[in-house]
Every structure is written in structure tokens, then in C-alpha cells.
N, C-alpha and C positions, 0 to 999 in steps of 0.2 A: 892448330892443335889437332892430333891425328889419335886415336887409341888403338890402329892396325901396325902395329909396329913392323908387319912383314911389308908394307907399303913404303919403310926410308931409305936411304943408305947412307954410311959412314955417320953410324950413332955413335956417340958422345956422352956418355955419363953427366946426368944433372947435379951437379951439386951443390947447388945453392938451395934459399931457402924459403923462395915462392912457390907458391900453391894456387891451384885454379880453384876458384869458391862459385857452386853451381846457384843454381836460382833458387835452390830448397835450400840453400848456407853448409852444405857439405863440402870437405875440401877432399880436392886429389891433387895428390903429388905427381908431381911432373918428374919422370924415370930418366928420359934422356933430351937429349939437343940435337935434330938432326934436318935433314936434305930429304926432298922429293922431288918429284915432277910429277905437273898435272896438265890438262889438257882442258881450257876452258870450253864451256856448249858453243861460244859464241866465235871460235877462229878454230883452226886445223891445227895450227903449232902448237907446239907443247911448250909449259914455261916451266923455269926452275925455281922452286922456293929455297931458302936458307933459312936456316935458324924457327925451323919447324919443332914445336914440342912433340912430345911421346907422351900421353898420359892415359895410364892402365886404365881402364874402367870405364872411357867417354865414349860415348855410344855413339856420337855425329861427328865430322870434324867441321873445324870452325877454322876460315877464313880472316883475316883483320889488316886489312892495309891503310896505313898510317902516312 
């Protein structure tokens, strides 16, 4: 989850009907679906994410590999 929206490309309209619920039970809508690349501390190469949220208002972004 990323809230810098000038940080993705090729956004995608969210439209479905999940919501990210913060630690104080606040929910933000998730605006779009998209792609970054990031560059982890730990190697040179850059990696590509997919299926990256957009959500207005999140002040950090959050990592989650499953």
C-alpha cells in the first residue's frame, strides 16, 4: 500500500469493496490497483511490484509478502 500516488504506473480504478481498517478502526478506501518499482537497502537491483494499492491519506507504505 503506497498513499503517493505519483510513485505507480499504469493505475487501475479500484472497484471493489475492501477497505484498509488502521489501528485506531478507521477505514480508507482503496482508490486504485497498481505497479511500482522499488529498490530494496539490502541489493542494487530494483524489483517490480504488482498489484500495489493507492490509498489516499496513508502516510507510510506497507510492504506484505505472502
Amino acid at each position: 500500500m503506497i498513499g503517493d500516488k505519483q510513485k505507480l504506473q499504469h493505475l487501475t480504478e479500484y472497484k471493489g469493496s475492501c477497505v484498509v481498517v488502521t489501528i485506531n478502526n478507521s477505514r480508507l478506501q482503496i482508490s486504485h490497483i497498481s505497479e511500482t518499482i522499488i529498490t530494496p537497502h539490502y541489493k542494487s537491483s530494483q524489483e517490480h511490484l504488482q498489484y500495489v494499492y493507492h490509498v489516499p491519506g496513508i502516510k507510510k507504505k506497507l510492504l506484505s509478502i505472502a
